[in-house]
DRENDO-1510 file (C-alpha; in Angstrom, 1 decimal, always signed):
<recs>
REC; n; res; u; v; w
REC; 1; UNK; +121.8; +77.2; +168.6 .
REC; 2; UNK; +122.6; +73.6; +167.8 .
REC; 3; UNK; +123.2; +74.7; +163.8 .
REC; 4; UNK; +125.9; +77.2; +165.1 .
REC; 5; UNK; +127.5; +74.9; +166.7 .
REC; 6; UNK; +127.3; +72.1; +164.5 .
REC; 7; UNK; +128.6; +75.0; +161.6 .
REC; 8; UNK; +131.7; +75.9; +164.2 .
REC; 9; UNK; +132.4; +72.2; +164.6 .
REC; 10; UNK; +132.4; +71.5; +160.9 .
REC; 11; UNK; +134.4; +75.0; +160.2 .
REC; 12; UNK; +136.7; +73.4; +162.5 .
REC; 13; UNK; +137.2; +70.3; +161.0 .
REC; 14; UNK; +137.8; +71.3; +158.0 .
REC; 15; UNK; +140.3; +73.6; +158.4 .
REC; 16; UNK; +142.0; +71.8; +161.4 .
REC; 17; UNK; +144.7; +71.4; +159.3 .
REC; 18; UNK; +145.2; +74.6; +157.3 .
REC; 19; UNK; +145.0; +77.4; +158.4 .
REC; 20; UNK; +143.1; +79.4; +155.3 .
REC; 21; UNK; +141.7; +76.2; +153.5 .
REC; 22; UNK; +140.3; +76.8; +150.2 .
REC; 23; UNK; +135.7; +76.5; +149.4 .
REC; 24; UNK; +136.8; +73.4; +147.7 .
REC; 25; UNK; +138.9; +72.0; +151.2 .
REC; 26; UNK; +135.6; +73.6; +152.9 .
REC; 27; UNK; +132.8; +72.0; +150.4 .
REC; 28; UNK; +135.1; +68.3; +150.6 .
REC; 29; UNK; +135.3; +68.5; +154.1 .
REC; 30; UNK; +131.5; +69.2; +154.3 .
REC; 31; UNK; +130.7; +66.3; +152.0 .
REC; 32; UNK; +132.9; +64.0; +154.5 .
REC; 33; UNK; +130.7; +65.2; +157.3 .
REC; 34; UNK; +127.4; +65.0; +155.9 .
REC; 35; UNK; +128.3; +60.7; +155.2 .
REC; 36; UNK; +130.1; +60.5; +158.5 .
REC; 37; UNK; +126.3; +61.9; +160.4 .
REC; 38; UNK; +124.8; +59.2; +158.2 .
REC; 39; UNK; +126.8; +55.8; +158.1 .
REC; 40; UNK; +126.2; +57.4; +162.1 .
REC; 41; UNK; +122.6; +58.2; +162.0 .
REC; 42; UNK; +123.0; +61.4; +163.5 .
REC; 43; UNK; +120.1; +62.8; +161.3 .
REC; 44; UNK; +120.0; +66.4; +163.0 .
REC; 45; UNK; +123.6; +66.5; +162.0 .
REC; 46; UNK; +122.9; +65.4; +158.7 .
REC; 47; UNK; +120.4; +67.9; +158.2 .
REC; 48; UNK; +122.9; +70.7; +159.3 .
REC; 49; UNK; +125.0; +69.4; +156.9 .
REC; 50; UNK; +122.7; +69.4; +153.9 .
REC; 51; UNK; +121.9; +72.9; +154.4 .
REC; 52; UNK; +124.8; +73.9; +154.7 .
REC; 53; UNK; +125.8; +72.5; +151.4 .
REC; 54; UNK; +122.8; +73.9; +150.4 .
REC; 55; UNK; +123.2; +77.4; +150.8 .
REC; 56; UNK; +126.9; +77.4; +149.3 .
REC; 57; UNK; +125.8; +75.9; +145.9 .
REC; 58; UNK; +126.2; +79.4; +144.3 .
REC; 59; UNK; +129.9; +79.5; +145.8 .
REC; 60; UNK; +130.3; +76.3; +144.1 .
REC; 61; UNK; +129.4; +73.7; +146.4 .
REC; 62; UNK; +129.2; +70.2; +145.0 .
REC; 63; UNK; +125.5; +68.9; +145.9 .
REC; 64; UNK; +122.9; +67.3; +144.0 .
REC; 65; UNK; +119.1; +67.5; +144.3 .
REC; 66; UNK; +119.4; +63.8; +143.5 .
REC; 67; UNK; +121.9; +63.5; +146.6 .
REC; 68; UNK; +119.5; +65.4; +148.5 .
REC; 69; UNK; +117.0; +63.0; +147.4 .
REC; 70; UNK; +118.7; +60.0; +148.5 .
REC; 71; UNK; +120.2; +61.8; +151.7 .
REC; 72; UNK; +116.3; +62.2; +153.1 .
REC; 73; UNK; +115.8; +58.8; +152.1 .
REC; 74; UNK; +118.5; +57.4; +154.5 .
REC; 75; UNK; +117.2; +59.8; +156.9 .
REC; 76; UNK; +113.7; +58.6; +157.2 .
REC; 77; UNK; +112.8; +61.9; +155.9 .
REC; 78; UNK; +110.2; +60.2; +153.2 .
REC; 79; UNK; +107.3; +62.9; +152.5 .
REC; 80; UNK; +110.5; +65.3; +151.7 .
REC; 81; UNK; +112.5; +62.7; +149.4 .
REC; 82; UNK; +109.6; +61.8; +147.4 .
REC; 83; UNK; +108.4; +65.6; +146.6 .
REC; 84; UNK; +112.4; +66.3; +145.5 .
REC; 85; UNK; +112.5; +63.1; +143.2 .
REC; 86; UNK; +109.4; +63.9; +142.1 .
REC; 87; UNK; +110.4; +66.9; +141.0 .
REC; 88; UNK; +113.7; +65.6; +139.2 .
REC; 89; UNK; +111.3; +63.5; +137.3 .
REC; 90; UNK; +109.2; +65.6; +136.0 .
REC; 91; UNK; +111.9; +67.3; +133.9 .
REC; 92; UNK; +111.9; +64.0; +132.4 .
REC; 93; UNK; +108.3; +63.1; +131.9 .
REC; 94; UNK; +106.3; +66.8; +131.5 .
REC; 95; UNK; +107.1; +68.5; +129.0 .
REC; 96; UNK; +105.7; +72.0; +130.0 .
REC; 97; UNK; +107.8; +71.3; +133.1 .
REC; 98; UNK; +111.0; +74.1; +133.1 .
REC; 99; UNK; +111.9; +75.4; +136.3 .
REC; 100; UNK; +115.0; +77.3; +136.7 .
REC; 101; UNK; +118.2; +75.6; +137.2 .
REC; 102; UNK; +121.0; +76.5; +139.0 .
REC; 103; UNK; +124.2; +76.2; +138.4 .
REC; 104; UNK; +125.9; +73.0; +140.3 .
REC; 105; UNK; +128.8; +71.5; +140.5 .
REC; 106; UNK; +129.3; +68.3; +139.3 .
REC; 107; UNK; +130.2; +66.0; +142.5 .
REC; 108; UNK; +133.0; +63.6; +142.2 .
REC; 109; UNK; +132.7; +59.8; +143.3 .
REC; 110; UNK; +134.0; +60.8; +146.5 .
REC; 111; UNK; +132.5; +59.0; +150.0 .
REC; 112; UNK; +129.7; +60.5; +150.1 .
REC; 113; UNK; +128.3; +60.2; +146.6 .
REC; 114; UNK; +129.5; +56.5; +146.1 .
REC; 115; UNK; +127.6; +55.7; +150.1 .
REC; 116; UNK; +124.2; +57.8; +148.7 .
REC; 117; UNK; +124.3; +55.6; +145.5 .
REC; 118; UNK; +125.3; +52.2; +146.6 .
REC; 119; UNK; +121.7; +51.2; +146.8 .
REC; 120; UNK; +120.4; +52.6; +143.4 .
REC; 121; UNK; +123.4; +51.9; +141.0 .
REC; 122; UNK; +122.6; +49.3; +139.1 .
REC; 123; UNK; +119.1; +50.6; +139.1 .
REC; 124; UNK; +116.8; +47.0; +138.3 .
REC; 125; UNK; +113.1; +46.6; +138.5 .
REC; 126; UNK; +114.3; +44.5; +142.2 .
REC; 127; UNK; +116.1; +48.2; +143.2 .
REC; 128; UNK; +112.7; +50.0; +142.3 .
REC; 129; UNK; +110.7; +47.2; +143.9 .
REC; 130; UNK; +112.9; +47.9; +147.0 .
REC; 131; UNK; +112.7; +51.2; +147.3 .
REC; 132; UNK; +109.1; +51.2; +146.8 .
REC; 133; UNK; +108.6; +49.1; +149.9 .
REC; 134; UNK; +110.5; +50.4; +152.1 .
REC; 135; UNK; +108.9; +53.7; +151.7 .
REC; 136; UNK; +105.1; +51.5; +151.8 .
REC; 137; UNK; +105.8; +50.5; +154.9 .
REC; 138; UNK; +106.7; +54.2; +156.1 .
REC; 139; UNK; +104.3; +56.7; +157.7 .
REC; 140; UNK; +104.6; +58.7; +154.5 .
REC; 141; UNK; +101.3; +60.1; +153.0 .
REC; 142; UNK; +99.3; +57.5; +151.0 .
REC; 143; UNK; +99.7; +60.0; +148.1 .
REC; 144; UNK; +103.7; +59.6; +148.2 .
REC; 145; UNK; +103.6; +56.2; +148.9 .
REC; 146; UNK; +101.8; +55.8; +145.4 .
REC; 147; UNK; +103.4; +58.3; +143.4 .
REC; 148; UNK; +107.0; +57.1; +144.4 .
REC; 149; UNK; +106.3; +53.9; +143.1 .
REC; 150; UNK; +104.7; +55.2; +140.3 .
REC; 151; UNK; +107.8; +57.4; +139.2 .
REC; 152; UNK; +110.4; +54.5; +140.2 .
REC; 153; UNK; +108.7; +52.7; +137.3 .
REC; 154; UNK; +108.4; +55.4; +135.3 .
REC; 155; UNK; +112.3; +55.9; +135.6 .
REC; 156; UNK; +112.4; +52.5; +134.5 .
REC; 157; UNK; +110.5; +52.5; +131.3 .
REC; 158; UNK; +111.3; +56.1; +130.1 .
REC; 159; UNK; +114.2; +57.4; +129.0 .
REC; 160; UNK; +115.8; +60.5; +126.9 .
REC; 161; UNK; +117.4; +60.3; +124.5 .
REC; 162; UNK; +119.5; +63.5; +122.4 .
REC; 163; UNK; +119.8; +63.7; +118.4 .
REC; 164; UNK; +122.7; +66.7; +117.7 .
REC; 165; UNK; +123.3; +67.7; +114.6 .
REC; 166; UNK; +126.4; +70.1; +114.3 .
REC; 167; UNK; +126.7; +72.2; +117.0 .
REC; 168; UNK; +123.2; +74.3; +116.5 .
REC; 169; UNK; +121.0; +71.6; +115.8 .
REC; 170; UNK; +120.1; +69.3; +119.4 .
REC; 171; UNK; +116.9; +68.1; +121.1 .
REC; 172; UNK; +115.7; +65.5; +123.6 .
REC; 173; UNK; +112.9; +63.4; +123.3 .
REC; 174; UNK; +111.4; +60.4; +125.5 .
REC; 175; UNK; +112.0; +56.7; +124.4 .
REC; 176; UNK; +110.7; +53.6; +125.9 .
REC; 177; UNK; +114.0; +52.1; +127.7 .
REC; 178; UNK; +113.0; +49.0; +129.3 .
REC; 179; UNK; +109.4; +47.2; +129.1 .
REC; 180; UNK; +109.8; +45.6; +132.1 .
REC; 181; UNK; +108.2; +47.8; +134.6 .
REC; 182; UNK; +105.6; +49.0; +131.7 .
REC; 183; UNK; +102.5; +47.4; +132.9 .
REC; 184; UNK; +103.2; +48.2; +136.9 .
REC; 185; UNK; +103.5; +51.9; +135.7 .
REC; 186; UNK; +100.6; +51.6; +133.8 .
REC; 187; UNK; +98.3; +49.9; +136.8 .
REC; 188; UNK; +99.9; +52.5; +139.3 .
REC; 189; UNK; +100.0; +55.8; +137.2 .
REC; 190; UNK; +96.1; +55.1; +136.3 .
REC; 191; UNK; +95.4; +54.6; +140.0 .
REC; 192; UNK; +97.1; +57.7; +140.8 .
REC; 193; UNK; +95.2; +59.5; +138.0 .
REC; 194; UNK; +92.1; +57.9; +139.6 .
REC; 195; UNK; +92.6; +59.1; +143.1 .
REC; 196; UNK; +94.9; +62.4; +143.0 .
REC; 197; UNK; +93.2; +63.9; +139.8 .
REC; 198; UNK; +93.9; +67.5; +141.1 .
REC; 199; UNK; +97.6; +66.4; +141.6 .
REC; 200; UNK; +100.0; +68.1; +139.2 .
REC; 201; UNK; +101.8; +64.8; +138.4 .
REC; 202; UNK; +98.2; +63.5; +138.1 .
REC; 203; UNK; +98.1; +66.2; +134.7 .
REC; 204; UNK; +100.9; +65.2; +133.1 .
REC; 205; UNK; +100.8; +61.6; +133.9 .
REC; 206; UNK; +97.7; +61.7; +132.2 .
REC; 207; UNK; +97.8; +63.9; +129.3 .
REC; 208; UNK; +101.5; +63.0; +128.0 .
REC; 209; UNK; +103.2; +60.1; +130.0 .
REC; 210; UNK; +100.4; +57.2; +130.1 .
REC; 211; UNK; +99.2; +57.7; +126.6 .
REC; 212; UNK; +103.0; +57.7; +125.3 .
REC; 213; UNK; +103.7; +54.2; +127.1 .
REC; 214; UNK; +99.9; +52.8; +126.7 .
REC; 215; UNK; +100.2; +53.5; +122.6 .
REC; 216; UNK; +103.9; +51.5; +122.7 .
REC; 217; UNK; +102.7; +48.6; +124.9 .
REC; 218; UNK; +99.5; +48.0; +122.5 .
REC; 219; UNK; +101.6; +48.2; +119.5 .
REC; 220; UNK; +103.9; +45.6; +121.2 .
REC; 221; UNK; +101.2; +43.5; +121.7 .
REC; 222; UNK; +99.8; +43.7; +118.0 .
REC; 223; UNK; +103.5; +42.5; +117.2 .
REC; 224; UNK; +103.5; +39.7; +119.5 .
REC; 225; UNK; +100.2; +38.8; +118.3 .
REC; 226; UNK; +100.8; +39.5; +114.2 .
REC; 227; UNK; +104.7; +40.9; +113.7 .
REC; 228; UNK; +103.6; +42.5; +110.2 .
REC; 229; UNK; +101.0; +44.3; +111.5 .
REC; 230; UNK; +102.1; +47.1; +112.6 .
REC; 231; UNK; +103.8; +47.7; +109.0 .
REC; 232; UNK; +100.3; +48.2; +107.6 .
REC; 233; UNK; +99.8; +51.8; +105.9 .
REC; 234; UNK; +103.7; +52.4; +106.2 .
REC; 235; UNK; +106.3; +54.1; +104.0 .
REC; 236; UNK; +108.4; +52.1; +101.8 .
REC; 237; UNK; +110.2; +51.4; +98.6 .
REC; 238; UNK; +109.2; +49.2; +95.8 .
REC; 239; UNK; +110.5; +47.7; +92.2 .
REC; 240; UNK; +108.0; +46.5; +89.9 .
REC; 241; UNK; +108.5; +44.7; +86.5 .
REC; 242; UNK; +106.1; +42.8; +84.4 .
REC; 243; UNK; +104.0; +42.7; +81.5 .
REC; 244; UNK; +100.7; +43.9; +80.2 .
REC; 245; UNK; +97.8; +44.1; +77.5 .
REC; 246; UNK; +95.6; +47.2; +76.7 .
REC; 247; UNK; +93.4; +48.6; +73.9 .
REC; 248; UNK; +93.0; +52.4; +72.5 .
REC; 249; UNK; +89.7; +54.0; +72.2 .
REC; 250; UNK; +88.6; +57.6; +71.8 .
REC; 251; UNK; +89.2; +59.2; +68.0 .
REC; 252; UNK; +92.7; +58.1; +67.3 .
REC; 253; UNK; +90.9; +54.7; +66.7 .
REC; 254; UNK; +89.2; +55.8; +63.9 .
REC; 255; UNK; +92.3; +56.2; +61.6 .
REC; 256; UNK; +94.3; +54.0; +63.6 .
REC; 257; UNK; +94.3; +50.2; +64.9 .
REC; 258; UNK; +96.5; +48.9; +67.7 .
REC; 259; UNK; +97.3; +45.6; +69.0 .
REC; 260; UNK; +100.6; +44.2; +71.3 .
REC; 261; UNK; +103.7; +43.5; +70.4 .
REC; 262; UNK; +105.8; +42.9; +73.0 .
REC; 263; UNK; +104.5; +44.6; +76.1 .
REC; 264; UNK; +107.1; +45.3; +79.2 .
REC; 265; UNK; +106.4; +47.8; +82.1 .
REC; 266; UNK; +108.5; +49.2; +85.0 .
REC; 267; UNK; +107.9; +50.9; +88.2 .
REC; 268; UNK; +109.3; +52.6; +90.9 .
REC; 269; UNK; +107.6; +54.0; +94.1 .
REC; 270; UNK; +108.0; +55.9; +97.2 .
REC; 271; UNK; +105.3; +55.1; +99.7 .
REC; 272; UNK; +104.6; +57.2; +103.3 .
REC; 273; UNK; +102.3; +56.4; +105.3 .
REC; 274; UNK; +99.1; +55.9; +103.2 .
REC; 275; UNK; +100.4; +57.9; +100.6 .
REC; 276; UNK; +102.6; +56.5; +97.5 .
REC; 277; UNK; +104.3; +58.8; +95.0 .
REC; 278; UNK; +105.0; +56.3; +91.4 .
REC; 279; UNK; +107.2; +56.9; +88.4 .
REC; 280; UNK; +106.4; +54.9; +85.1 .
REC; 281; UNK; +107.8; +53.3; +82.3 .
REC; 282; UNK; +106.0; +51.0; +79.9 .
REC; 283; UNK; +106.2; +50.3; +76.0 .
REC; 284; UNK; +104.6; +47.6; +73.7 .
REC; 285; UNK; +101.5; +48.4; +72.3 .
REC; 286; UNK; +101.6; +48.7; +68.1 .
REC; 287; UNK; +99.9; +51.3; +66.6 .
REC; 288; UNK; +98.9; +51.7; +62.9 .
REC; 289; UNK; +97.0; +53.2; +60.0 .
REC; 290; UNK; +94.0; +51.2; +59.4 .
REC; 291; UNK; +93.4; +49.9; +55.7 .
REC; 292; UNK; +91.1; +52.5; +54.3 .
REC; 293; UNK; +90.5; +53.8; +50.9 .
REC; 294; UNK; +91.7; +57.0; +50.1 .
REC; 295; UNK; +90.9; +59.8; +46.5 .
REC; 296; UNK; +92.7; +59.5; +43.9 .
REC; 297; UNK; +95.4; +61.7; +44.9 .
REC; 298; UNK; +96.2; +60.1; +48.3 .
REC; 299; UNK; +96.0; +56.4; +46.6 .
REC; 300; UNK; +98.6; +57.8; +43.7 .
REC; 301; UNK; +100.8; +59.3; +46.4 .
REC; 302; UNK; +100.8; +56.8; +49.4 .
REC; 303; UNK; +99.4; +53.4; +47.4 .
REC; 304; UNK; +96.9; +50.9; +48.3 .
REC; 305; UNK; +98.1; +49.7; +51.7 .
REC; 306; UNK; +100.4; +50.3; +54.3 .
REC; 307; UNK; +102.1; +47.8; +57.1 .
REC; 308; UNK; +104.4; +50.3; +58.6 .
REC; 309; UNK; +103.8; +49.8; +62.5 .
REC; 310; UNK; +104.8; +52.0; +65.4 .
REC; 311; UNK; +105.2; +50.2; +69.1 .
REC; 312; UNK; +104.4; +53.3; +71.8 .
REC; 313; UNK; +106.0; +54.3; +74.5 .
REC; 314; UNK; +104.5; +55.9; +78.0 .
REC; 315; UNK; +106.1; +57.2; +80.8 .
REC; 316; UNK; +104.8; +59.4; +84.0 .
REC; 317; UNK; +104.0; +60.0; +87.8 .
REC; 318; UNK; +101.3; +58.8; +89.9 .
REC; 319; UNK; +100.0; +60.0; +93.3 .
REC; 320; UNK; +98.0; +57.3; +95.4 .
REC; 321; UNK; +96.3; +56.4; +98.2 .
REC; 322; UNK; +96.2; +53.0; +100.2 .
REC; 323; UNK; +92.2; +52.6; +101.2 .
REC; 324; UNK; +92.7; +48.8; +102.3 .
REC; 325; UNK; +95.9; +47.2; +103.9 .
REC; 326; UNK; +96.8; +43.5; +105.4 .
REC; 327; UNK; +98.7; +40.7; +105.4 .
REC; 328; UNK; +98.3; +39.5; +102.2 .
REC; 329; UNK; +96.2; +42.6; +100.0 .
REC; 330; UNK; +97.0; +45.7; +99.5 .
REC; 331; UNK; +94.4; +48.9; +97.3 .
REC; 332; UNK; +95.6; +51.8; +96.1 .
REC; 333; UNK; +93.8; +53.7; +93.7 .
REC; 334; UNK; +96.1; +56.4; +92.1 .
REC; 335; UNK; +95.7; +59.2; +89.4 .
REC; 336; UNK; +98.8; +60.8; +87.7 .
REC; 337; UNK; +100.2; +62.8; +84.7 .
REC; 338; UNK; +101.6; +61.4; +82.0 .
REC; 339; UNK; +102.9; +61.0; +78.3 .
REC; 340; UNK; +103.0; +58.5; +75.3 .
REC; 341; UNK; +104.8; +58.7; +72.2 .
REC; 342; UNK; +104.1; +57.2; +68.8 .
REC; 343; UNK; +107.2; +57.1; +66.4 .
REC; 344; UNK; +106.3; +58.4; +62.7 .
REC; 345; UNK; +104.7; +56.0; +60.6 .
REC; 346; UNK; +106.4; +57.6; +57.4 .
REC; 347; UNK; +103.0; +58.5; +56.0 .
REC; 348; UNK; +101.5; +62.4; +55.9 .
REC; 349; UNK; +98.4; +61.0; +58.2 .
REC; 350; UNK; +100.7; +59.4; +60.8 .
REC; 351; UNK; +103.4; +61.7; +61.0 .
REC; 352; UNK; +105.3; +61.2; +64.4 .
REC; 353; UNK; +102.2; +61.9; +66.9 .
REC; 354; UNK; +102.5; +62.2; +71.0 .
REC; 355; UNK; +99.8; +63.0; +73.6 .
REC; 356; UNK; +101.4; +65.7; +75.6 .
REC; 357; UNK; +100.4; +65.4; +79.0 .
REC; 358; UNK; +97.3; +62.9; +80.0 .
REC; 359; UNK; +95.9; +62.2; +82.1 .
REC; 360; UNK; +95.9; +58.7; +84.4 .
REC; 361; UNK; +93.6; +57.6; +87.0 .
REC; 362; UNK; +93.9; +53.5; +88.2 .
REC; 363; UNK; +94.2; +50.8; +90.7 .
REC; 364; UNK; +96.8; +48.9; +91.9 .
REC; 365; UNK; +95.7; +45.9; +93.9 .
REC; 366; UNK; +98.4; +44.4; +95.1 .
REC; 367; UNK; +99.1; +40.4; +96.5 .
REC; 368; UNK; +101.5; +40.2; +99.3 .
REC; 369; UNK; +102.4; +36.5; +98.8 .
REC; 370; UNK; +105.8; +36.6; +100.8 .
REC; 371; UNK; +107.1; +39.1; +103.5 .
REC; 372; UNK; +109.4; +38.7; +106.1 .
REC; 373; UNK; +108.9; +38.9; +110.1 .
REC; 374; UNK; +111.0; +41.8; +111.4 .
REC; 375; UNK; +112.8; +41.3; +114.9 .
REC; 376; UNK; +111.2; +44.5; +116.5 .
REC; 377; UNK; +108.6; +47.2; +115.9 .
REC; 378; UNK; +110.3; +49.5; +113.3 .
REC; 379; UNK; +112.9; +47.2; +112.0 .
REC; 380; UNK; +112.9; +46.7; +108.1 .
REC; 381; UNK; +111.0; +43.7; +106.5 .
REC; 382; UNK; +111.2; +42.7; +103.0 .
REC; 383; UNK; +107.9; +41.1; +100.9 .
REC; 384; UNK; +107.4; +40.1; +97.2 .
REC; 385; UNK; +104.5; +41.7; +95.6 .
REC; 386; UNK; +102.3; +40.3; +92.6 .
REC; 387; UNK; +100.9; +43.6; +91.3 .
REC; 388; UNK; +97.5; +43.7; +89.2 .
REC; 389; UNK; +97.2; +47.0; +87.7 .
REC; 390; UNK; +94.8; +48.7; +85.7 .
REC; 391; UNK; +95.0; +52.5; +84.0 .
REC; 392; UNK; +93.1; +54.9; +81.4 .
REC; 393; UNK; +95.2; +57.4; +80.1 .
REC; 394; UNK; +93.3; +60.3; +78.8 .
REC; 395; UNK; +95.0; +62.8; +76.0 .
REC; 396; UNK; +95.3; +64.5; +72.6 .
REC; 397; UNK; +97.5; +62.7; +70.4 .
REC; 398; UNK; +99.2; +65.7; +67.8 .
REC; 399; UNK; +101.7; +65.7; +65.3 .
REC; 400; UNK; +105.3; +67.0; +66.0 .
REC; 401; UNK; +105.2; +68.7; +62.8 .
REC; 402; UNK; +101.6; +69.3; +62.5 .
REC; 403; UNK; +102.1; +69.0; +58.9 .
REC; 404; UNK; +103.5; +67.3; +56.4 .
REC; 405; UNK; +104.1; +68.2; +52.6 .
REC; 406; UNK; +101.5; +71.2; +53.1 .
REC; 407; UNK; +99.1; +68.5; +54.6 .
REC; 408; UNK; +97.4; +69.6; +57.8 .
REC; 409; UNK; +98.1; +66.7; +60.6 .
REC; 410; UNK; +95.1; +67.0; +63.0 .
REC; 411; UNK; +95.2; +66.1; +66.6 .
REC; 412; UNK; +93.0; +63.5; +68.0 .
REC; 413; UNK; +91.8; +62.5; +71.2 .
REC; 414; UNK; +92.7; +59.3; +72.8 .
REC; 415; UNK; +92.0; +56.8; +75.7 .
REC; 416; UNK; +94.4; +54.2; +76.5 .
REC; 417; UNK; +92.8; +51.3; +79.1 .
REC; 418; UNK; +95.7; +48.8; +80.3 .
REC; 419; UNK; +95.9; +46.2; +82.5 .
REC; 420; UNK; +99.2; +45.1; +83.8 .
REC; 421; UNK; +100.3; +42.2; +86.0 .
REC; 422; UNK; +103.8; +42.6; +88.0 .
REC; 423; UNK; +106.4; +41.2; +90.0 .
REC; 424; UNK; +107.3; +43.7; +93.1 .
REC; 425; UNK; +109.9; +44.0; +95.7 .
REC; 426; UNK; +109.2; +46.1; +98.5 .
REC; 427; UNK; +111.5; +47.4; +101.1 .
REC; 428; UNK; +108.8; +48.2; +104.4 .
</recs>
């Protein structure tokens, strides 16, 4: 009897001065009432006044769950207030959470919404603290009492964040907002875990929220404590340049003899995670016929000696993998493709040879002497690398023209061992 009253009064008020006042007039007018029963504390009004809101929100009626929320909490209504913010929440926190929403209104700042926030806007870690003991000290179930402070935290510490891309391409994900609250969400979330484990918010506090802001606070601490270490095994980009010496085995050796002219080597690489993908210049090494004797023929045609030298050239790709990363060292064995070529040596037995494709396995151990502290977790840092390097490079050497004169040039295997030493920057 009292709600049809209280709806006849309110009717009344609002349209006391029209005569056929618009929803909107009716809605305002409702709003004006439900803060008026507040700043009163005539809660059974108040009451009448939310559900009446509440059961015009497909008309258009401008009223938040969140007003709700903070209506109940001005009532005394705690149990209630806590389940609804709870709820709110969890959109933001559980991820398998979707229930269907409807579609609200957007309230203005009018009375009513700027009286329901004035206690919560700016929302501070001395707010949450606030609302978290007023509600301790209420006869609200143990479980609220923890779980609301728990969540007021939470709100704290997480936040969403939206990437759009064009008009197709959005999503949300969570971010850590503030640190502040971190560890008081962490003690209280794993004490809820501990008590309510059949809860629902027990679940997802468990499975998603606490592991997402336990994994960030440890890595904060490992920065506190060591600010490069957390750029261990990351991606980057590096420039090398230096020099290096090398001898040539396998078959080619036995016509041929090699030794270093001048020897210069270059690098590029793309590193992610673990894994490194390396492009490769390097040139130096002089190859040459070795002094033999040859018939009669090939001495009458080609003479008794020959000085003509060729200096090499290899390029190619290599695929590693860091096995060892800290401060100041850094392995990465690698293997690779790629391909050297020898410029003709003007004689039928060295007529313009290449390898085609070989093959290159190696290590790079590198010396971190220098790096730079970055200001946060994520942010770039900078370091200067000395680089030793060793590769074999396994192939057939074979003539362009595979002969020469009606000479047969035959192919020959060869193994190329090099150790380099480099200068590197790295962008990590």
């Amino acid at each position: 009897m009292k709600k049809i009253l209280f709806t006849i009064s309110l009717l009344l008020l609002v349209g006391g001065a029209l005569a056929n006042p618009s929803k909107k007039e009716l809605f305002s007018r409702a709003r004006d009432a439900l803060k008026a029963s507040l700043v009163q504390q005539d809660f059974e009004r108040s009451k009448q006044a939310i559900e009446y809101l509440k059961s015009h929100i497909d008309e258009g009626a401008p009223f938040w769950e969140f007003e709700e929320y903070l209506a109940l909490m001005e009532m005394g209504e705690y149990d209630q207030g806590v389940e609804i913010y709870a709820n709110a929440r969890r959109i933001v926190l559980d991820s398998s959470y979707h229930p269907e929403m409807k579609n609200r209104v957007n309230p203005e700042d009018d009375p009513l919404h700027l009286y329901l926030y004035r206690n919560v806007v700016p929302f501070t870690k001395t707010t949450a603290d606030s609302l978290a003991s007023i509600v301790q000290k209420s006869n609200a179930k143990d479980e609220n009492k923890l779980l609301f402070k728990t969540l007021l935290n939470a709100e704290l510490v997480i936040g969403l964040r939206t990437f759009s891309y064009g008009e197709n391409i959005r999503f949300t994900y969570r971010v850590i907002a503030d640190t502040t609250a971190a560890e008081d969400f962490l003690k209280n979330a794993k004490e809820y875990i501990e008590r309510y484990s059949q809860s629902v918010h027990a679940q997802y506090l468990k499975d998603q929220v606490v592991p997402f802001v336990q994994g960030y606070m440890d890595k904060q601490r490992e920065f506190r404590r060591d600010p490069i270490a957390h750029k261990y095994y990351t991606g980057g980009l590096g420039l090398y340049a230096g020099s290096w010496i090398g001898f040539l085995c396998g078959e080619l050796s036995d016509v041929s003899e090699s030794e270093m002219g001048t020897p210069l080597q270059f690098e590029v690489e793309l590193r992610y995670k673990r894994v490194s993908l390396s492009a490769f210049l390097r040139f130096g090494m002089i190859v040459k016929p070795k002094q033999v004797e040859y018939d009669d023929f090939h001495s009458s045609y080609l003479g008794d000696s020959y000085d003509d030298a060729s200096t090499d050239e290899s390029m190619g790709v290599t695929l590693g993998a860091v096995v060892y990363d800290s401060h100041y060292l850094r392995v990465e064995p690698f293997i690779g493709l790629g391909v050297t070529y020898m410029p003709s040596f003007e004689i039928p037995l060295f007529d313009s040879y290449s390898t085609g494709a070989q093959w290159i396995m190696g290590t790079n151990v590198d010396f971190r002497f220098y790096a730079s502290k970055p200001t946060r977790i994520g942010a770039l840092s900078t370091a200067w690398v000395l680089r030793f390097k060793y590769k074999v490079l396994i192939g057939t050497a074979e003539s362009s023209t595979k002969s020469n004169g009606g000479m047969y040039s035959p192919s020959y295997g060869t193994v190329h061992h090099e150790f380099g030493l480099s200068l590197g920057f790295n962008l990590w």
